[in-house]
C-alpha positions as CSV (number, residue, x, y, z in Angstrom):
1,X,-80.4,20.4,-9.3
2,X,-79.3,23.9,-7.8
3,X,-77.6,24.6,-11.0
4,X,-80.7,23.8,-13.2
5,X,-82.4,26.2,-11.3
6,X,-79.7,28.6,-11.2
7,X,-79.4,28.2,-15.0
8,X,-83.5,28.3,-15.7
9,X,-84.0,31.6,-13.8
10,X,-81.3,33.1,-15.3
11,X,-82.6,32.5,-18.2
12,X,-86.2,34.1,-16.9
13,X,-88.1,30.8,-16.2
14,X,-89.4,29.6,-13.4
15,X,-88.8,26.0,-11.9
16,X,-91.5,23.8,-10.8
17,X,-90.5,21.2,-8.5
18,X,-92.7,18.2,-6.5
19,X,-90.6,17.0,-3.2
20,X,-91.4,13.0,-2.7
21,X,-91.4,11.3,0.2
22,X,-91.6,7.9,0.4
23,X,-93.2,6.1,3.1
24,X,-90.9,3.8,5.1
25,X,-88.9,3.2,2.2
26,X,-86.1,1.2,3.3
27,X,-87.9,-0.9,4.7
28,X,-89.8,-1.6,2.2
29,X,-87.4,-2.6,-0.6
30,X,-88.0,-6.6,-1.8
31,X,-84.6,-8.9,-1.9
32,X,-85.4,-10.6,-5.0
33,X,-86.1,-7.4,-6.6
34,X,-83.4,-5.5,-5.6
35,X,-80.8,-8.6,-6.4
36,X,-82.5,-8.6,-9.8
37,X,-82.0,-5.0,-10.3
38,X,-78.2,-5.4,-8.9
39,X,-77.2,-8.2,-11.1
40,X,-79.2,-6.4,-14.0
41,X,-77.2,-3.7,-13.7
42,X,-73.7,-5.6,-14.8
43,X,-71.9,-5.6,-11.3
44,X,-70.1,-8.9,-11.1
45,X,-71.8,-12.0,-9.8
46,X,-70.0,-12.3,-6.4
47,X,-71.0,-8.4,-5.9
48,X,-74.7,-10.1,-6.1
49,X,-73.9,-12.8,-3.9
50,X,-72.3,-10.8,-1.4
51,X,-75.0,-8.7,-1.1
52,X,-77.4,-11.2,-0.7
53,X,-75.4,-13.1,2.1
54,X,-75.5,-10.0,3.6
55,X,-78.9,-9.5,3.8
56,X,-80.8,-12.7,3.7
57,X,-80.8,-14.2,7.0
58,X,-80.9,-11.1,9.3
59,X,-82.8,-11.1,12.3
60,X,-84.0,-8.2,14.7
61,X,-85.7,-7.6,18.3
62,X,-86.7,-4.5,20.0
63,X,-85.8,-3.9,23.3
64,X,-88.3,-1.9,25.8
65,X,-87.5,-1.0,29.6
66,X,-84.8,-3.7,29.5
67,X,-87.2,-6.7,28.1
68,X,-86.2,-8.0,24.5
69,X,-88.8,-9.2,22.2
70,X,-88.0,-12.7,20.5
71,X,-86.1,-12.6,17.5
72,X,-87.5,-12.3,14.2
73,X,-86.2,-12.6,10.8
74,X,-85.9,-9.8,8.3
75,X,-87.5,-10.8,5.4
76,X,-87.6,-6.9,3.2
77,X,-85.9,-3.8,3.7
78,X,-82.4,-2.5,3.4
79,X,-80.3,-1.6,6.6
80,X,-80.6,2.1,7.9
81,X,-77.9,3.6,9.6
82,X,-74.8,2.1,7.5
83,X,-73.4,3.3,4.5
84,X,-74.3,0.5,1.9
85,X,-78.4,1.1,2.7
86,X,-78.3,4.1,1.0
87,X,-76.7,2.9,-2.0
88,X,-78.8,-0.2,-1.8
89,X,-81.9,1.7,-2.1
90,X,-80.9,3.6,-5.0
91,X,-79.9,0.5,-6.7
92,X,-83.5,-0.7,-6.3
93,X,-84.8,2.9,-7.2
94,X,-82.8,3.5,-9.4
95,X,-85.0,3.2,-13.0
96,X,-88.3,4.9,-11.4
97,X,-87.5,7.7,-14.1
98,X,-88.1,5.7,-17.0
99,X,-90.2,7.6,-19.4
100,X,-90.0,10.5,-17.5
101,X,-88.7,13.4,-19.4
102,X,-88.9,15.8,-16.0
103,X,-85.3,15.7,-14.1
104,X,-85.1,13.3,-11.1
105,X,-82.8,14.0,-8.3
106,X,-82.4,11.1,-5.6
107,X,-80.0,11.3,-2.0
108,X,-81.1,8.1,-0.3
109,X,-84.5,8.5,0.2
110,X,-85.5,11.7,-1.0
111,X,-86.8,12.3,-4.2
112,X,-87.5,15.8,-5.9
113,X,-88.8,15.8,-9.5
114,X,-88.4,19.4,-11.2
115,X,-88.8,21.3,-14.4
116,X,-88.1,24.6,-16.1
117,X,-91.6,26.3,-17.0
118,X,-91.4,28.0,-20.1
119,X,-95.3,27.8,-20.8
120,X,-98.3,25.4,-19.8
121,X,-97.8,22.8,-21.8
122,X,-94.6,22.5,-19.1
123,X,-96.3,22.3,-16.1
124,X,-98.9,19.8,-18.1
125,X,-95.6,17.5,-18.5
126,X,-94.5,17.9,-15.2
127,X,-98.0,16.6,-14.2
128,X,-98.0,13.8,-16.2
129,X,-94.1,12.7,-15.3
130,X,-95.3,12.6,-11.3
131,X,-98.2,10.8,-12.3
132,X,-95.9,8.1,-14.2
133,X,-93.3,8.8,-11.2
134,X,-96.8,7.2,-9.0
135,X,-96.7,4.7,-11.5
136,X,-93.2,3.7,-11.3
137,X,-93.4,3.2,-7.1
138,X,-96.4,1.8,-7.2
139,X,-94.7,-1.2,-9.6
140,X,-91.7,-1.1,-7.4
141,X,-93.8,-1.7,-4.7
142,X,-93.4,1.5,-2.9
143,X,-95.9,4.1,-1.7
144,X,-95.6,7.5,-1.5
145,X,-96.6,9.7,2.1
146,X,-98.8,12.2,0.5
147,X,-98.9,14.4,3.6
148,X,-95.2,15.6,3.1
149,X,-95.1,16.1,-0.6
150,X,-94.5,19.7,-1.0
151,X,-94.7,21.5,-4.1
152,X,-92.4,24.6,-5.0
153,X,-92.1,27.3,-7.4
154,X,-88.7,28.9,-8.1
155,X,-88.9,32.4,-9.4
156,X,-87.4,35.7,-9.5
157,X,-91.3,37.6,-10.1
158,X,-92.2,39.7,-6.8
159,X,-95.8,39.1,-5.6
């Protein structure tokens, strides 16, 4: 992403770029979904199995001022705070840029969806991509935390 926008403003254009955040997004990730999207994806059946033996099944409790809560089972949601839930949730995120022509960069949960500007009809298209991007998290049953989407120009023009 940093060299596209090296590249574009070297070239004189600006970058337009819409920083997503989604809303409790590991936790929200479904594991028949996301076992779909892994076995669609061609990694080997016992991959898939693995997986889900490793995540169906899981149980949780929250401890306050030295109580526990009762255990309850984990029924969505990848784990935060090991390596493979990262990777896990870009499996499951991982076609949200279909028929998007913007570029998409994902790290784990972050999402930024940019474009170089060379006239309107650019930032038009950028609309429309993070209106299909909506689309896409929506039908991955996602949402998106409107309240810290930012919205950034990149240019080299003073003022």
């Amino acid at each position: 992403m940093c060299q596209d926008i090296e590249d574009s403003l070297d070239e004189g254009f600006d970058i337009g770029a819409i920083i997503v955040d989604f809303s409790k997004a590991f936790g929200l990730v479904p594991y028949d979904r996301l076992l779909m999207k892994l076995a669609a994806s061609g990694v080997d059946s016992r991959v898939v199995i693995w997986v889900w033996e490793f995540l169906v099944g899981r149980t949780q409790r929250v401890g306050v001022g030295g109580q526990l809560s009762k255990e309850v089972k984990v029924t969505s949601g990848v784990p935060q705070g090991i390596v493979l839930g990262p990777l896990l949730f870009l499996v499951y995120v991982n076609d949200i840029w279909s028929n998007i022509d913007s570029s998409i960069t994902l790290f784990a949960d972050d999402c930024v969806i940019y474009r170089k500007i060379v006239n309107k009809n650019d930032i038009k298209r950028l609309q429309k991509d993070l209106d299909t991007l909506g689309e896409q998290v929506v039908e991955n049953g996602m949402t998106i935390n409107p309240g810290k989407n930012k919205a950034i120009r990149f240019t080299r023009a003073r003022g």
